[in-house]
C-alpha positions in Angstrom: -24.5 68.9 -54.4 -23.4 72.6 -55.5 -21.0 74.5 -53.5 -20.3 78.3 -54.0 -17.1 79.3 -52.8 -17.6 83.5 -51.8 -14.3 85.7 -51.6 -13.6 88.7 -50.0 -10.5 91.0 -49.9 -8.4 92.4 -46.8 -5.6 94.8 -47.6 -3.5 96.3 -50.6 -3.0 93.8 -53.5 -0.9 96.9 -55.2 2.6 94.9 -55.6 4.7 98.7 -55.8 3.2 99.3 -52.7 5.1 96.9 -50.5 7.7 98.5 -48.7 4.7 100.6 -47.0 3.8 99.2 -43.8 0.3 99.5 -44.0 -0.1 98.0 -47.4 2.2 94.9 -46.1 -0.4 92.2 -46.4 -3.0 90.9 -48.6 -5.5 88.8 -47.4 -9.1 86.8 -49.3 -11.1 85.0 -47.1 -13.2 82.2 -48.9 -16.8 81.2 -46.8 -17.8 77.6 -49.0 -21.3 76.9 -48.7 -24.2 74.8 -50.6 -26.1 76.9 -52.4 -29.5 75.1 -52.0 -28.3 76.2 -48.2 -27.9 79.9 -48.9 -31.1 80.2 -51.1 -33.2 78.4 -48.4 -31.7 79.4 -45.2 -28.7 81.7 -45.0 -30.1 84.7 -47.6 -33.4 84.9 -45.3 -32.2 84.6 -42.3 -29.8 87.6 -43.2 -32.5 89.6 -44.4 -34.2 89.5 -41.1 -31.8 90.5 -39.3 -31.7 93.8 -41.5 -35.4 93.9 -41.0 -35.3 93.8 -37.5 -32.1 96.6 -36.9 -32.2 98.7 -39.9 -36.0 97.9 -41.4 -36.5 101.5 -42.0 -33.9 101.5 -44.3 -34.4 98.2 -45.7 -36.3 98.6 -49.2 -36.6 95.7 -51.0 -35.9 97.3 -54.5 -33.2 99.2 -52.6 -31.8 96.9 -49.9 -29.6 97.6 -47.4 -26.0 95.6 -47.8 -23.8 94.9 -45.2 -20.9 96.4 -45.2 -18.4 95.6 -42.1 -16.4 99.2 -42.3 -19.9 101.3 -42.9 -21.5 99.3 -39.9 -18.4 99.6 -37.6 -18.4 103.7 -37.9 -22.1 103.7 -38.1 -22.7 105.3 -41.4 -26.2 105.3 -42.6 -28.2 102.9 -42.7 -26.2 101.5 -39.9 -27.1 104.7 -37.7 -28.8 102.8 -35.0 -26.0 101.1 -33.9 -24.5 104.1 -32.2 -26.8 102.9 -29.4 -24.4 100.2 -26.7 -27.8 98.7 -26.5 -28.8 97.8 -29.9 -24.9 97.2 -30.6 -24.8 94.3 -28.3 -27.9 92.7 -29.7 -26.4 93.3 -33.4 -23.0 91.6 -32.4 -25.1 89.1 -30.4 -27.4 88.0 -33.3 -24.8 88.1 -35.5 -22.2 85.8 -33.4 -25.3 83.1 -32.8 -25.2 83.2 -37.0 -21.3 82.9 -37.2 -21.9 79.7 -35.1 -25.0 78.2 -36.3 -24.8 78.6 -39.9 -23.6 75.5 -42.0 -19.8 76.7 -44.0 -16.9 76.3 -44.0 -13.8 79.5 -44.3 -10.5 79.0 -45.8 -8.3 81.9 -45.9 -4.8 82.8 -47.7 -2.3 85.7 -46.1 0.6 86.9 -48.3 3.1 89.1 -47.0 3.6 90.9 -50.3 7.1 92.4 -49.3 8.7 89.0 -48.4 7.3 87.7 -51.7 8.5 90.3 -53.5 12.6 90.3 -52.0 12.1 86.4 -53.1 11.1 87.0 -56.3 11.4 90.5 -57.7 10.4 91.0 -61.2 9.4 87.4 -61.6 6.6 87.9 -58.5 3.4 87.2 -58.9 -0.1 89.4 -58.8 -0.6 89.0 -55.1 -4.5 88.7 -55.6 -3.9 86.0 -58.6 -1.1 84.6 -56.3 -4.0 83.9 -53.3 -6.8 82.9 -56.2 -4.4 80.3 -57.3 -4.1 78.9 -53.8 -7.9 79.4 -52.8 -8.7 77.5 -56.0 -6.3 75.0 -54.8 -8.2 74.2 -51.6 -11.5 74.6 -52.8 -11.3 71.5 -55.3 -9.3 69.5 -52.9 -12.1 70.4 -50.1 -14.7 69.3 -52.9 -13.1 66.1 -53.4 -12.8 65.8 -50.1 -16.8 65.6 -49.6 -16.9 63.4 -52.4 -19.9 61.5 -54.4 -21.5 64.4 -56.8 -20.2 67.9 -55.0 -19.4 70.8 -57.4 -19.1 73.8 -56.8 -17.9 77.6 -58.9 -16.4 80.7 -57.2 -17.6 84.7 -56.7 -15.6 87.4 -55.7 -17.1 90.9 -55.3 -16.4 93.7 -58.3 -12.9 95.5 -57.9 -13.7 97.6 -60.9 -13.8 97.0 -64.7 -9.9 96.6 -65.7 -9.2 94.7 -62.2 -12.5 92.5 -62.7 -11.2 92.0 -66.9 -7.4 90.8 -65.0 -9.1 88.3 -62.4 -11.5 87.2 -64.9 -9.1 86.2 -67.2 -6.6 84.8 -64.4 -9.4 82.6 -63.0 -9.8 81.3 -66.8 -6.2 81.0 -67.6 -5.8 78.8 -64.4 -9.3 76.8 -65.2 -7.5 76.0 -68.5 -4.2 74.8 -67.7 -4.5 73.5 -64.3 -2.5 75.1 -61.7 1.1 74.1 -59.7 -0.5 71.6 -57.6 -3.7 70.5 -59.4 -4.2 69.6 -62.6 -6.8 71.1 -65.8 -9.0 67.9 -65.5 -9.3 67.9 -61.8 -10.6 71.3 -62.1 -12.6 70.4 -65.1 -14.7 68.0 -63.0 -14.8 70.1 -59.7 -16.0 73.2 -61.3 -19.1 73.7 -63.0 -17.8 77.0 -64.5 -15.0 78.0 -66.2 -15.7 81.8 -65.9 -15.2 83.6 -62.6 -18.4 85.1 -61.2 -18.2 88.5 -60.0 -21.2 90.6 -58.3 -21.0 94.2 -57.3 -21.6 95.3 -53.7 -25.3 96.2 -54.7 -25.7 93.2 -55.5 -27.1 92.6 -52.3 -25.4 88.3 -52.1 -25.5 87.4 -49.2 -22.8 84.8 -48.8 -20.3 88.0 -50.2 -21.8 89.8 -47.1 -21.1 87.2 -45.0 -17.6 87.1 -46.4 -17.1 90.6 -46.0 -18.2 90.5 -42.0 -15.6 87.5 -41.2 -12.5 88.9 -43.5 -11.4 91.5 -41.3 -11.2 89.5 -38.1 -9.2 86.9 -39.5 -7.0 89.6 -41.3 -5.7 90.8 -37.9 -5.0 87.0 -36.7 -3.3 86.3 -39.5 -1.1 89.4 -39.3 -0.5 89.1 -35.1 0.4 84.9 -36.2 2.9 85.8 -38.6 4.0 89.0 -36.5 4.3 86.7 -33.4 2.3 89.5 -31.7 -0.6 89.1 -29.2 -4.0 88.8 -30.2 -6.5 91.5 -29.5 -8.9 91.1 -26.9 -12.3 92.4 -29.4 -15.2 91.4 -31.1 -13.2 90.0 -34.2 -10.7 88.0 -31.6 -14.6 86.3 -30.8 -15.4 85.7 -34.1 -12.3 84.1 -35.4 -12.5 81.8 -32.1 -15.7 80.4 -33.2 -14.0 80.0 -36.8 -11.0 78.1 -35.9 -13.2 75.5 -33.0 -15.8 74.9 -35.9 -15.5 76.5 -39.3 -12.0 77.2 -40.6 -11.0 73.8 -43.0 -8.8 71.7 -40.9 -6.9 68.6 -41.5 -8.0 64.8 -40.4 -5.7 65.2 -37.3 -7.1 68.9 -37.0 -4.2 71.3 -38.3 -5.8 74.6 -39.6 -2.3 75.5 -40.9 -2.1 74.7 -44.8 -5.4 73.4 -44.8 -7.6 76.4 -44.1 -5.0 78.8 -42.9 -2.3 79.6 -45.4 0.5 82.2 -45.5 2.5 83.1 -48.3 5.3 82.8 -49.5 
């Protein structure tokens, strides 16, 4: 059994920037599924829900890619969902696919000014900081399924240095192990020692998928450390269906360090 765990990014990873309020926060959202599972089921069940909203857009040399900021201010191809009508279906279709489809989310919250009055020069790359956690959970989740299970990691392209950086953090860590988990443990678990990264073009699916569940759980981690109330929205219905049935939870059912974590 092969797993592919997808990440997505919420927020400012910029260290320098953390005194500024809204670059606070860094978030990656991780959606783990088979990949047998996304090749068979969740990539064409995806495509026709772009067929049926935005099929005069959708090409297949030239697909269209969902994009959660482009669809929420209706940018093209996304132009039809200006209409309350065809809104509702969208959100609709795409809740019944936040619920039905088989994965499972883990996601990692740092408040980068915290970790930086802790540590100062010594702090880590936020990003690297999250990856090392994510990475964490991911093999303990694989082990967790047990017999054969495997799995290797994509993020989405942050641009060529950035990519060169988490490239060569995701090896450095595959290497030597990390704080909690040691080389060989990773050796076993992951089929890959090199990162996989895929531009937004790309048109992947699960990294779609990623990208439409990030954001919500962004703002609930935020108003949970913040001690703030949670927004009655769209995203507060989405992250409710994650945390009843698809964010990693302990055996007695804590999300909290399992498939919640906040940092430091």
């Amino acid at each position: 059994m092969k797993y592919r765990m997808y990440i997505d990014e919420v927020g400012n990873h910029d260290l320098e920037s953390c005194h500024l309020a809204n670059n606070r926060y860094l978030n990656l959202t991780a959606v783990i599924m088979n990949v047998n599972y996304v090749r068979e089921v969740v990539h064409p069940v995806i495509n026709s829900i772009k067929e049926r909203y935005f099929g005069n857009h959708h090409d297949p040399d030239d697909p269209v890619v969902l994009h959660r900021k482009e669809i929420l201010n209706h940018y093209p191809p996304f132009e039809c969902l200006k209409d309350p009508e065809v809104r509702n279906n969208f959100n609709a279709d795409f809740l019944r696919l936040v619920t039905d489809l088989d994965y499972v989310v883990i996601s990692v919250f740092v408040d980068k000014q915290t970790h930086f009055q802790i540590y100062g020069q010594w702090a880590n790359d936020p990003y690297h900081y999250c990856l090392e956690v994510l990475m964490e959970r991911f093999i303990l989740w694989l082990r967790g399924v047990g017999g054969t299970a495997c799995g290797d990691i994509m993020a989405e392209s942050r641009g060529g240095k950035e990519d060169l950086r988490l490239k060569n953090t995701y090896g450095r860590l595959y290497r030597n192990g990390t704080a909690n988990i040691h080389h060989n443990n990773l050796a076993t678990s992951l089929t890959s020692g090199k990162l996989k990264i895929k531009p937004k073009s790309a048109n992947v699916a699960g990294l779609q998928f990623a990208d439409l569940l990030a954001h919500p759980l962004y703002k609930y981690m935020i108003a949970e450390h913040e001690r703030t109330v949670h927004m009655d929205n769209f995203g507060t219905k989405i992250c409710d269906i994650l945390k009843e049935k698809k964010i990693r939870k302990s055996p007695s059912g804590d999300m909290k360090g399992w498939g919640l974590k906040w940092l430091p």
